[in-house]
DSSP file (Angstrom, degrees, kcal/mol; ACC not computed):
  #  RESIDUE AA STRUCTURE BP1 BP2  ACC     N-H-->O    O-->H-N    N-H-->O    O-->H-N    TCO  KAPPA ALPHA  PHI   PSI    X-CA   Y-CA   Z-CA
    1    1 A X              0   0    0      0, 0.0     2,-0.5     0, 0.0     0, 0.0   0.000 360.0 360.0 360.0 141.7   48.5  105.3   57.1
    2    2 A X        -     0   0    0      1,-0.0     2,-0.9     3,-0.0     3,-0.1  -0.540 360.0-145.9 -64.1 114.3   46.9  108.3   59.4
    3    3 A X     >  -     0   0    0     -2,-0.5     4,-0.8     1,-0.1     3,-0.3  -0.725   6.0-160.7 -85.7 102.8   45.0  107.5   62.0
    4    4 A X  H >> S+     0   0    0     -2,-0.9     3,-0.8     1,-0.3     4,-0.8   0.838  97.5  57.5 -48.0 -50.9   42.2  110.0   62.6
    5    5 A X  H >4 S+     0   0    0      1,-0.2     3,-1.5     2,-0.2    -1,-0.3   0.871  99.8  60.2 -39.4 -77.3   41.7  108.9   66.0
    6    6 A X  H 34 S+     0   0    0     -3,-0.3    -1,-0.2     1,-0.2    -2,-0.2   0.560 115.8  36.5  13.0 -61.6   46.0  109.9   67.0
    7    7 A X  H << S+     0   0    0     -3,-0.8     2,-0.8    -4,-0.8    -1,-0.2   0.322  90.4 109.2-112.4 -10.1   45.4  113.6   66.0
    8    8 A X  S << S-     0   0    0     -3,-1.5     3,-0.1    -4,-0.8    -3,-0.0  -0.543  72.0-108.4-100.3 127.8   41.9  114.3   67.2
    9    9 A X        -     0   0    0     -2,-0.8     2,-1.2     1,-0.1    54,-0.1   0.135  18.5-119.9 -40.1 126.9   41.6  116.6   70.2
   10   10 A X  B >   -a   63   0A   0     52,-1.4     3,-3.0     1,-0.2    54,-1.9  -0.671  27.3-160.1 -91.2 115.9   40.5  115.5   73.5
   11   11 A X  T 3  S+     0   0    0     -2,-1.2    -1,-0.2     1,-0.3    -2,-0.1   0.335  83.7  61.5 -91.7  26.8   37.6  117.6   73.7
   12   12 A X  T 3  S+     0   0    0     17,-0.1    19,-1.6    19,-0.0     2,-0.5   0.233  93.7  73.2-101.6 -16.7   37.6  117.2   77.3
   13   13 A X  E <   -B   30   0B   0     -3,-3.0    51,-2.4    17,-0.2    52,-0.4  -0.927  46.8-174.1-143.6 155.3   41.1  118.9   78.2
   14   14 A X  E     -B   29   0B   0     15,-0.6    15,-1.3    -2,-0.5    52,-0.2  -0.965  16.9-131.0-128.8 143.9   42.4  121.8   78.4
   15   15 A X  E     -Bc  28  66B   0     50,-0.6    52,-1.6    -2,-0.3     2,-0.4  -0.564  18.3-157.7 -39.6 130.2   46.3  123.4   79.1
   16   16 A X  E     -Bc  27  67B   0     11,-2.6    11,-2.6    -2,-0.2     2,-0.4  -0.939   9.6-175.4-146.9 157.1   46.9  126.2   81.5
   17   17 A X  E     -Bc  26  68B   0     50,-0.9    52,-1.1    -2,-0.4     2,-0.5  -0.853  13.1-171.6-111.5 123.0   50.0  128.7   81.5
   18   18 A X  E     -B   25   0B   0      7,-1.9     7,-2.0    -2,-0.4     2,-0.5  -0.893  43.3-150.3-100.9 143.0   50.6  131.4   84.3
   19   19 A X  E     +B   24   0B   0     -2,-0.5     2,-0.2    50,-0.4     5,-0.2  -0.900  27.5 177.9-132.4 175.1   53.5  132.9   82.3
   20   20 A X        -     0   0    0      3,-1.3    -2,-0.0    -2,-0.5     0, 0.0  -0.793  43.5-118.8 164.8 151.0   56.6  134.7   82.9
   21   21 A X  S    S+     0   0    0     -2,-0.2    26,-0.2     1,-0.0     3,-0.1   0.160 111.5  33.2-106.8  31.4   59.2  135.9   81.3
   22   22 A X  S    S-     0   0    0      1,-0.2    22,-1.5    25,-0.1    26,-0.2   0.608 135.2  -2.1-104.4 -70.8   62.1  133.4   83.3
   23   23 A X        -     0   0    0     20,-0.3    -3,-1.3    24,-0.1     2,-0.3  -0.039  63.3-149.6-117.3-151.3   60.0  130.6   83.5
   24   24 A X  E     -B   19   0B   0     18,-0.4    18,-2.3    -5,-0.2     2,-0.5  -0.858  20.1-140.7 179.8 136.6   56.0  129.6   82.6
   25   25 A X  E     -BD  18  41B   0     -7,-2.0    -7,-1.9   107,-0.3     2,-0.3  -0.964  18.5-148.9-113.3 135.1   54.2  126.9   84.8
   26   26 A X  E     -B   17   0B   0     14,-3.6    13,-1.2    -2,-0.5     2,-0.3  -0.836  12.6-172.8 -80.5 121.5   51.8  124.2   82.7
   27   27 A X  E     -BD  16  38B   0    -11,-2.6   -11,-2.6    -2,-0.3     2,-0.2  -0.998  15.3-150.9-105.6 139.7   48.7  122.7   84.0
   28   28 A X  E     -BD  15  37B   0      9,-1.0     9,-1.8    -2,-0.3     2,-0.2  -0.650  19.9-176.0-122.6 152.4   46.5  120.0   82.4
   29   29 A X  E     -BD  14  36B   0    -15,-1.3   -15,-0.6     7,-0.3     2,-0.3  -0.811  20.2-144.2-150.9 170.6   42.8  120.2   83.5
   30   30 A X  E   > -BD  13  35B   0      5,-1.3     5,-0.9    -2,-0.2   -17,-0.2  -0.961   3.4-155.9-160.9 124.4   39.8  117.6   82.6
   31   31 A X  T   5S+     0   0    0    -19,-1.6   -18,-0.1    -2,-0.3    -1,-0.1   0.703  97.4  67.4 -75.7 -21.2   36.0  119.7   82.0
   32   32 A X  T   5S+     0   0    0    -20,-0.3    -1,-0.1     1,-0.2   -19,-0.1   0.968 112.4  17.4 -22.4 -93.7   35.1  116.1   82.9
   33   33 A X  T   5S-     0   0    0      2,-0.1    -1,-0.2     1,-0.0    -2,-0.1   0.506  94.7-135.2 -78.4  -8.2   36.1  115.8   86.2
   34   34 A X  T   5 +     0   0    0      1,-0.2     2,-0.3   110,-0.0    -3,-0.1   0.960  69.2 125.7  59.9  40.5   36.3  119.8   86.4
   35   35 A X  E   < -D   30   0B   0     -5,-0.9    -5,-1.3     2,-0.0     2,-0.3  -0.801  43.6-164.3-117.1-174.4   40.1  119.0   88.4
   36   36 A X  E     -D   29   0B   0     -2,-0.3    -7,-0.3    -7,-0.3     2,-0.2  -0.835   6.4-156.7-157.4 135.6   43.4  120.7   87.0
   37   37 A X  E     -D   28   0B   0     -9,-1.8    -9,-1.0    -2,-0.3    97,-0.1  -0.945  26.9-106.7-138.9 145.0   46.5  119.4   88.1
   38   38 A X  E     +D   27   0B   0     -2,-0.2   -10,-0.3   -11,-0.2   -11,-0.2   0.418  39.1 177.7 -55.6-176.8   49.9  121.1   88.2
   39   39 A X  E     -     0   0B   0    -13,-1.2     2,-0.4     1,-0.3   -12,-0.2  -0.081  50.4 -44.4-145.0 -88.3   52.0  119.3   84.9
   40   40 A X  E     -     0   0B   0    -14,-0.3   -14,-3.6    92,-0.1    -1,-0.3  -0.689  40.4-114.0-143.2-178.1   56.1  121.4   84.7
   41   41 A X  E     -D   25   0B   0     -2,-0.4     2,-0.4   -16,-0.3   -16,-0.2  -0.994  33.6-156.9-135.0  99.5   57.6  124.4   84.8
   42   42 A X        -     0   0    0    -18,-2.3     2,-1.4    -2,-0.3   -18,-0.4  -0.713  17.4-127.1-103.0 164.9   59.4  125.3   81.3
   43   43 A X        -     0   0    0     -2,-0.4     2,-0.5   -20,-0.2   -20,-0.3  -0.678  16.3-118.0 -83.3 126.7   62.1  127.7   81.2
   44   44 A X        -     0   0    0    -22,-1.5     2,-0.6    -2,-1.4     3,-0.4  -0.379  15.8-146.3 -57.6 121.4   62.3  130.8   79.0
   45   45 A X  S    S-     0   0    0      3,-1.0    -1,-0.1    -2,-0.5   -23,-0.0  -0.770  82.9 -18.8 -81.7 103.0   64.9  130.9   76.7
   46   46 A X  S    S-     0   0    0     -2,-0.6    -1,-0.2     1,-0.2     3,-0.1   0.994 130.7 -61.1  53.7  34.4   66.3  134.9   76.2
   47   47 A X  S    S+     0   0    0     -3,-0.4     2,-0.4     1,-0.2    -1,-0.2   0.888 116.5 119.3  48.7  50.4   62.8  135.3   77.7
   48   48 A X  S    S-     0   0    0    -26,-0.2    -3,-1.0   -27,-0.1     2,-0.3  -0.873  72.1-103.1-144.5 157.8   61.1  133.8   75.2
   49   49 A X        -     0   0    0     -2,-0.4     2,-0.9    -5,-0.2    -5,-0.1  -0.702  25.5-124.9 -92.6 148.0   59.0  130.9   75.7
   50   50 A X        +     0   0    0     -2,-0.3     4,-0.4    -7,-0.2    -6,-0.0  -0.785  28.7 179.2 -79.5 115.3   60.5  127.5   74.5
   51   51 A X  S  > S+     0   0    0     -2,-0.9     4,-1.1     2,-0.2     5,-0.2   0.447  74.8  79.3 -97.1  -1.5   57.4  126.7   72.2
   52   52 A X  H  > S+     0   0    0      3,-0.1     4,-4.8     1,-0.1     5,-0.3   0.916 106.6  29.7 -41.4 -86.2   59.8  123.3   71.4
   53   53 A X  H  > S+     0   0    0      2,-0.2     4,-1.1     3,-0.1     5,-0.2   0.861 122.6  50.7 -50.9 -21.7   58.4  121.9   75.0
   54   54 A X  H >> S+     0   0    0     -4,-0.4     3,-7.5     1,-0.2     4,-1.4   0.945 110.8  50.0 -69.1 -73.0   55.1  123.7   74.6
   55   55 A X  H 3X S+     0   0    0     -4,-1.1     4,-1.5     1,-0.3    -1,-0.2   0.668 111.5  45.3 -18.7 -51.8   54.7  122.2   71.1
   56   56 A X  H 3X S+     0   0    0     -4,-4.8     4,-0.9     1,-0.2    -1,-0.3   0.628 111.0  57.9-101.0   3.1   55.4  118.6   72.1
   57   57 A X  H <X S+     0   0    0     -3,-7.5     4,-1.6    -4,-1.1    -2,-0.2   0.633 106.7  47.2 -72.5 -29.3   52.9  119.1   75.3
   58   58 A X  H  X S+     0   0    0     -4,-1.4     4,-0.7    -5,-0.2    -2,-0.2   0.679 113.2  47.1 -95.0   4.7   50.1  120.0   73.2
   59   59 A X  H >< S+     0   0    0     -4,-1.5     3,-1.7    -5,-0.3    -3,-0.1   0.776 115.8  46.1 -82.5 -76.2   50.6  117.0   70.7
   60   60 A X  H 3< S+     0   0    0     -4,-0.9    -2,-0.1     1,-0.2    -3,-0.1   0.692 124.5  31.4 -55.9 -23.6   51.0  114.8   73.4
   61   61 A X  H 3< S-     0   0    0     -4,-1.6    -1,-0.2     2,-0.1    -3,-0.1   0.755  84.3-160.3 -90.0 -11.3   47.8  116.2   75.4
   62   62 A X    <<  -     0   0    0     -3,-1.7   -52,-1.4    -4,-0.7   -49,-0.2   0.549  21.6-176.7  60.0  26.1   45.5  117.3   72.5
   63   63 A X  B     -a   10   0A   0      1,-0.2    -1,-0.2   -54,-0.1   -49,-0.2  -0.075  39.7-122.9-113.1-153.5   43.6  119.4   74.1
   64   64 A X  S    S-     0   0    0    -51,-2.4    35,-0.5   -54,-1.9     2,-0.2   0.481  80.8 -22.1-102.1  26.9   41.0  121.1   73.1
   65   65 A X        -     0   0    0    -52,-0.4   -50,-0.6    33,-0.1     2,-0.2  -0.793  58.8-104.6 169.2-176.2   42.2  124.6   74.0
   66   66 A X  E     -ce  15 100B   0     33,-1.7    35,-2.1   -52,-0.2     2,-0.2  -0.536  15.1-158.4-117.3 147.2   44.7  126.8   76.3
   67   67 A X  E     -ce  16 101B   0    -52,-1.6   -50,-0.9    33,-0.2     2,-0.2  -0.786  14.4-173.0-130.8 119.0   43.8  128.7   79.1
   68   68 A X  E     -ce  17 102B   0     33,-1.5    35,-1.9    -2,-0.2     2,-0.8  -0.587  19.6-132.5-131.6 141.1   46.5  131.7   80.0
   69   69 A X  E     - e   0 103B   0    -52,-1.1     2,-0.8    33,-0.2   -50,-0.4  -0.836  18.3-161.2-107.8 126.1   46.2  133.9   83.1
   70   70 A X        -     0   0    0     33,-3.3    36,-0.4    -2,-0.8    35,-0.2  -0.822   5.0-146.6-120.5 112.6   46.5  137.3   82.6
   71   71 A X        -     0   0    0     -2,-0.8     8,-0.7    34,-0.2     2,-0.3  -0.470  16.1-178.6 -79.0 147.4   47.4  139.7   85.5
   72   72 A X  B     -F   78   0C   0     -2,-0.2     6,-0.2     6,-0.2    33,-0.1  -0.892  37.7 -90.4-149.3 150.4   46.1  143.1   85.7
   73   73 A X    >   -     0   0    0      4,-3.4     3,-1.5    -2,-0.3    -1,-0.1   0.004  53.3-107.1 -36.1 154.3   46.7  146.5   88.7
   74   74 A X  T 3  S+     0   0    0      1,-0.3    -1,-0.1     2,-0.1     0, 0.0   0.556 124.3  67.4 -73.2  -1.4   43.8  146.0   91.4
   75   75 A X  T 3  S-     0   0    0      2,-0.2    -1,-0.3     3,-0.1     3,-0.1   0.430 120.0-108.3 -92.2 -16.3   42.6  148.8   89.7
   76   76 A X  S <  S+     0   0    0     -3,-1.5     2,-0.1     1,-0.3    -2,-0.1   0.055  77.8 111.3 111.7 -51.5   41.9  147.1   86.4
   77   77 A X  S    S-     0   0    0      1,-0.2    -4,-3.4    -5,-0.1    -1,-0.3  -0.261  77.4 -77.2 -93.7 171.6   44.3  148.3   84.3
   78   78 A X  B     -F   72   0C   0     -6,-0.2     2,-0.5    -3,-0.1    -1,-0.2   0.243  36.7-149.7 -48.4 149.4   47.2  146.7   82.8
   79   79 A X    >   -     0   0    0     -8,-0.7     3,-2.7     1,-0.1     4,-0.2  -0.855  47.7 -86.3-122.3 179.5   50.8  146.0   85.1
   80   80 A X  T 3  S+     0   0    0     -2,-0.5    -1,-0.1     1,-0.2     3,-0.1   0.808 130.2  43.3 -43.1 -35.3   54.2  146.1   83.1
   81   81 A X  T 3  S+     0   0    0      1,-0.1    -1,-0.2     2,-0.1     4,-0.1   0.329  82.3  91.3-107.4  17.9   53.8  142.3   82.1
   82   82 A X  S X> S+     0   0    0     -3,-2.7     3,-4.3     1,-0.2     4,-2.9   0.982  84.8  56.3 -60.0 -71.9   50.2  142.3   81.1
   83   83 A X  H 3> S+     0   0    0      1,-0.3     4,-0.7    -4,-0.2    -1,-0.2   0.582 112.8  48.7 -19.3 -18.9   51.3  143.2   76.9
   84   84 A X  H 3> S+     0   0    0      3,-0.2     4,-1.6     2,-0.1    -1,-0.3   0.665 100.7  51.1-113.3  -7.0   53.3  140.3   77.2
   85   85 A X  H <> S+     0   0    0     -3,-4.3     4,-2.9     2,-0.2     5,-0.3   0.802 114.2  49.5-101.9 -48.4   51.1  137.8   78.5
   86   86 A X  H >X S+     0   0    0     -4,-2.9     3,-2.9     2,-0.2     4,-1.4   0.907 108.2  55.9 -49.0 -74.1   48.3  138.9   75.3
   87   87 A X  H >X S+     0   0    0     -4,-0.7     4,-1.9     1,-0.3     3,-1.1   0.733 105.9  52.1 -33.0 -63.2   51.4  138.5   73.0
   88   88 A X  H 3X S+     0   0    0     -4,-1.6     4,-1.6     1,-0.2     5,-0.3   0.862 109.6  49.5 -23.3 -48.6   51.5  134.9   74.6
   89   89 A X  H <X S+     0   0    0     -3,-2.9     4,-0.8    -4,-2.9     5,-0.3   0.964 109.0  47.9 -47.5 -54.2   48.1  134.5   73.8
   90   90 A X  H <X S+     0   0    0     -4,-1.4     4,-1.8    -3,-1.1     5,-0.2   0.909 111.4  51.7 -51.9 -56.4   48.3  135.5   70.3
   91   91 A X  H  X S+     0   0    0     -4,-1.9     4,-5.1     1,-0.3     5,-0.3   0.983 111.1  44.5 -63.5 -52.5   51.2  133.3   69.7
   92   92 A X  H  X S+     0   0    0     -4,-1.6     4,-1.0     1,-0.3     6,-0.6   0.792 112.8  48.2 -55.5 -14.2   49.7  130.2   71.0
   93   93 A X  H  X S+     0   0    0     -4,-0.8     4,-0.5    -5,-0.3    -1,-0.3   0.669 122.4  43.3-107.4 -17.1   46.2  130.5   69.3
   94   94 A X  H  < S+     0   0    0     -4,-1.8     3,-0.4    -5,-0.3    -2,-0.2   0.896 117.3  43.7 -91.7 -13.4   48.6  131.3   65.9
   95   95 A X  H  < S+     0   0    0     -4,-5.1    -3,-0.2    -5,-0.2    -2,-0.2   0.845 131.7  17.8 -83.4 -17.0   51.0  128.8   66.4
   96   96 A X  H  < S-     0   0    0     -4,-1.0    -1,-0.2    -5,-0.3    -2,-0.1  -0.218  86.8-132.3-139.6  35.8   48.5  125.7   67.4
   97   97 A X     <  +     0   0    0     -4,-0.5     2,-0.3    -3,-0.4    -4,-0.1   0.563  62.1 138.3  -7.3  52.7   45.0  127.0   66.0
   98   98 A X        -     0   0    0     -6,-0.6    -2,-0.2     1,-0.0   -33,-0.1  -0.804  68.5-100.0-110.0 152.0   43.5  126.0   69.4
   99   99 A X        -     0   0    0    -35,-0.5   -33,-1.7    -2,-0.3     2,-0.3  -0.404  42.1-148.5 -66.4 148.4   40.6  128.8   71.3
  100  100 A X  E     -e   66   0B   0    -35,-0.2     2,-0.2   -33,-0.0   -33,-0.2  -0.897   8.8-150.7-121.5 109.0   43.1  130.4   73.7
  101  101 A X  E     -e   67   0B   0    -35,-2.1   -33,-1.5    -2,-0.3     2,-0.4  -0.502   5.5-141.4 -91.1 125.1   41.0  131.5   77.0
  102  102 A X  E     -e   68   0B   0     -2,-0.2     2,-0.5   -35,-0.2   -33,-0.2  -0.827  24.3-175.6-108.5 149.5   42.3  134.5   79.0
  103  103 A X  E     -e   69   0B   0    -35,-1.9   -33,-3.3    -2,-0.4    36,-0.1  -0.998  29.8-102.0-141.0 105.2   41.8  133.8   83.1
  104  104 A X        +     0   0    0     -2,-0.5   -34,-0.2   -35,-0.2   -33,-0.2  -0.276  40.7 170.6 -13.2 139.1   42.6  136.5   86.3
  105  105 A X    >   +     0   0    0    -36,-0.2     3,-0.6   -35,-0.2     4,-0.3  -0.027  25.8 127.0-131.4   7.0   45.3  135.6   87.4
  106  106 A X  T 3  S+     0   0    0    -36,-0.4     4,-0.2     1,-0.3     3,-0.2   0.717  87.7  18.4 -18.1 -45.7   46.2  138.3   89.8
  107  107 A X  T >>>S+     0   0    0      1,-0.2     3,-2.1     2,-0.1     4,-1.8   0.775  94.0 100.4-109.7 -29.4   46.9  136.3   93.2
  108  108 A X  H <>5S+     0   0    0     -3,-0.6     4,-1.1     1,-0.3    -1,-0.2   0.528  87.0  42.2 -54.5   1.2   47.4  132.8   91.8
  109  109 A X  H 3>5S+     0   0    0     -4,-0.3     4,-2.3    -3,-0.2    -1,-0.3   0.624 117.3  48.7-103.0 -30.7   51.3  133.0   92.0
  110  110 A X  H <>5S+     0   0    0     -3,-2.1     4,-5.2    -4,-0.2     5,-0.2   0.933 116.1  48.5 -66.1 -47.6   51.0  134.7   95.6
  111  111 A X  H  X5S+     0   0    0     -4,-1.8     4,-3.5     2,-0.2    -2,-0.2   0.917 110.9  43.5 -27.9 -64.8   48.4  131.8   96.3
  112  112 A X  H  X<S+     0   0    0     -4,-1.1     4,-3.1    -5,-0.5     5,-0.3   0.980 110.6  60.9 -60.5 -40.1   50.5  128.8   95.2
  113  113 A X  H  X S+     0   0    0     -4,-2.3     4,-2.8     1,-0.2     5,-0.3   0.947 111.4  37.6 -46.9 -49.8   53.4  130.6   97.1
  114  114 A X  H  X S+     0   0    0     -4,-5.2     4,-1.7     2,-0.2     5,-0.3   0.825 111.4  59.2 -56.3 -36.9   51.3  130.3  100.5
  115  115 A X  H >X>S+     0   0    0     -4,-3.5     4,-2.5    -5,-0.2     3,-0.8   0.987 111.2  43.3 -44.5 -79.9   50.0  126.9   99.7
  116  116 A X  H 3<5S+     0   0    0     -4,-3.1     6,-1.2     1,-0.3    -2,-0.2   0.622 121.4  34.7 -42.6 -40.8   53.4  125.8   99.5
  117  117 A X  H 3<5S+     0   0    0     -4,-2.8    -1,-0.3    -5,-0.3     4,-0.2   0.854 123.2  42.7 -72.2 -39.2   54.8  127.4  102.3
  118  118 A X  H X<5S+     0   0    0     -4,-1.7     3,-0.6    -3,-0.8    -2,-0.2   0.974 127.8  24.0 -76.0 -85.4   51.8  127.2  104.7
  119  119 A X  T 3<5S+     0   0    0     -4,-2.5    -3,-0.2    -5,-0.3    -4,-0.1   0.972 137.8  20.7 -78.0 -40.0   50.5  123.3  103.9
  120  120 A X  T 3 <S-     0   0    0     -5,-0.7    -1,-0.2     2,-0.1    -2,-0.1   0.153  85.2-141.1-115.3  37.0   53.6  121.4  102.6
  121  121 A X    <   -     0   0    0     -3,-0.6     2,-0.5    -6,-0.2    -4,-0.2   0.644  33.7-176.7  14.6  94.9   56.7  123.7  104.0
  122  122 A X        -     0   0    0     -6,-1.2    -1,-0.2     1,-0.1    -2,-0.1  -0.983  31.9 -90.0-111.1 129.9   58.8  123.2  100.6
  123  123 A X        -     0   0    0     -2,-0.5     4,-0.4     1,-0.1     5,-0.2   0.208  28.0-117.3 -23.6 141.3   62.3  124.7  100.3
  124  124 A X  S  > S+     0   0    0      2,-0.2     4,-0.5     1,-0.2    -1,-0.1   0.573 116.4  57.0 -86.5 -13.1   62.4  127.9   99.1
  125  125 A X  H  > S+     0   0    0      2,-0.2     4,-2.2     3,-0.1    -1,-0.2   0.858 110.7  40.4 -65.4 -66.0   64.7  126.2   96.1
  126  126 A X  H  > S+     0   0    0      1,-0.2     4,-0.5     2,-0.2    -2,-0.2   0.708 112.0  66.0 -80.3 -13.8   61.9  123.6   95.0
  127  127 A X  H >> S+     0   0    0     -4,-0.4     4,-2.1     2,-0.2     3,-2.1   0.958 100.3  46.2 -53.0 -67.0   59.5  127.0   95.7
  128  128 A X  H 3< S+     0   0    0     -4,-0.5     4,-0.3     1,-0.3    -2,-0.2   0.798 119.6  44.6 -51.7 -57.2   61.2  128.7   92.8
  129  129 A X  H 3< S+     0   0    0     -4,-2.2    -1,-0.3     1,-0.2     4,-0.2   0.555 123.1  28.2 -76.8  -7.8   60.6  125.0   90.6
  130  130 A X  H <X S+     0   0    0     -3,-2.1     4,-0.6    -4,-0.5     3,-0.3   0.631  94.8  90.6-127.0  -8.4   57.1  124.1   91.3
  131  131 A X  T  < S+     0   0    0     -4,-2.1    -3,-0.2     1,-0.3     3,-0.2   0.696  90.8  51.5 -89.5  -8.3   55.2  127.7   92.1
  132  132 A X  T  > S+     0   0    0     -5,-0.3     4,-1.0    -4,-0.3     3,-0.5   0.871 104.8  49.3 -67.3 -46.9   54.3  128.0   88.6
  133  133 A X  H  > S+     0   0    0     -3,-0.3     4,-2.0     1,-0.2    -2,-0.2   0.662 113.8  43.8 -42.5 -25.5   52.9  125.2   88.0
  134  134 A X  H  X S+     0   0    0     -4,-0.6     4,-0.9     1,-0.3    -1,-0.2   0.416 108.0  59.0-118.2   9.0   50.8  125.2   90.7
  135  135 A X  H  > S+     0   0    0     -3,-0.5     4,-0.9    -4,-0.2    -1,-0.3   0.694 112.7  42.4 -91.8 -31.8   50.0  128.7   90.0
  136  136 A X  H  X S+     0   0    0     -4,-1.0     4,-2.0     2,-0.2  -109,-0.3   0.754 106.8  56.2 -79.5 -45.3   48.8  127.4   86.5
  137  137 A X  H  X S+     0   0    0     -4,-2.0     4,-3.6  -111,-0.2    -1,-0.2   0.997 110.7  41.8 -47.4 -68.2   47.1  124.7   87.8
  138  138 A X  H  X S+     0   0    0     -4,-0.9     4,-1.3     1,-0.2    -2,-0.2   0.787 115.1  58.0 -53.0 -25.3   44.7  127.5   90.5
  139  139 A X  H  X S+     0   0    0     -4,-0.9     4,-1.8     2,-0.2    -1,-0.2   0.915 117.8  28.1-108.6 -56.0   44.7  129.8   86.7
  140  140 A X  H  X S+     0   0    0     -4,-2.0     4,-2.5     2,-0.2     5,-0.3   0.992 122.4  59.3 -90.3 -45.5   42.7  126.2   84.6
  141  141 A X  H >X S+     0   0    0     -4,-3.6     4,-1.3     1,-0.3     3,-0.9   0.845 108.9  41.3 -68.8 -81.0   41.0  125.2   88.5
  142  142 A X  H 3< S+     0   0    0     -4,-1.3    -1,-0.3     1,-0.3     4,-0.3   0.624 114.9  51.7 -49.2 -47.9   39.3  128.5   88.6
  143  143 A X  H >X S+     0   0    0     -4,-1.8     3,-2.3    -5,-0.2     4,-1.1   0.977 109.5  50.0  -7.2 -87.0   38.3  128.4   84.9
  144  144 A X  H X< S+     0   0    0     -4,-2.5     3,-1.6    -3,-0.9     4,-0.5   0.898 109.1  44.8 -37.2 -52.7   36.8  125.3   85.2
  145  145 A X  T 3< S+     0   0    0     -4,-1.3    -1,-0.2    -5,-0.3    -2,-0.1   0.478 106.6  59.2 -98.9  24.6   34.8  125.6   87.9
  146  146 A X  T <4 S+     0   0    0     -3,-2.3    -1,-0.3    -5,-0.4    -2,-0.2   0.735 105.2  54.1 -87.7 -27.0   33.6  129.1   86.5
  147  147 A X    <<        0   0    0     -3,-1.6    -2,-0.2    -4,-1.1    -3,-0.1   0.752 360.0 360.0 -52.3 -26.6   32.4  126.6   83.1
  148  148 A X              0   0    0     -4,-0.5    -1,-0.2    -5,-0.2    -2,-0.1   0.424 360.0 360.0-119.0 360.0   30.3  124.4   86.0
């Protein structure tokens, strides 16, 4: 039997994606507690996102929509990978009929880099594996506490 309960959205959390076309960093975020904290770093496949991992992070987190950082010129206008970060959009709000929320992201990937370097010195290897996340993470923070 189906359990209603299983499938029904935690309408309290949200995903968020800085994307790229190597990798894409995930964060999970709570409107609750208004925190985000990083979650992985998936790889692109042929530049393409694996929506395998996406897919089985938004059953197992439910929530109850995406938020995607989309980078733009200091000027406003679009930069080479802007078109690609809307197609992302697109795909996720057709593929998982969840609101998909678009977020600046202009500095968070410089951001996370400095954090990283600056407060917890991490290797310039495990840079390369975690700055997405945590760039995705600052992408749902700054969201949230625009909600609050």
């Amino acid at each position: 039997m189906h359990d209603p309960l299983l499938t029904k959205a935690n309408t309290d959390t949200y995903l968020g994606f800085d994307f790229g076309t190597k990798k894409i960093g995930v964060a999970v975020g709570q409107t609750i507690t208004v925190s985000a904290s990083p979650l992985q770093t998936i790889r692109s496949i042929n530049q393409n996102p694996d929506w395998n991992i996406i897919g089985k992070l938004i059953e197992e987190w439910r929530p109850a929509g995406l938020v995607v950082g989309i980078s733009k010129q200091t000027d406003g206008s679009d930069n080479p990978v802007t078109p690609r970060m809307l197609k992302f959009c697109r795909q996720l709000e057709g593929r998982y009929q969840l609101p998909v929320f678009h977020q600046d992201e202009t500095l968070s990937t410089f951001e996370a880099k400095q954090m990283l370097f600056e407060e917890v010195s991490v290797s310039a290897g495990k840079l390369w594996e975690v700055q997405d996340q945590l760039a995705a993470q600052l992408i749902l923070q700054t969201w949230l506490n625009d909600r609050i």
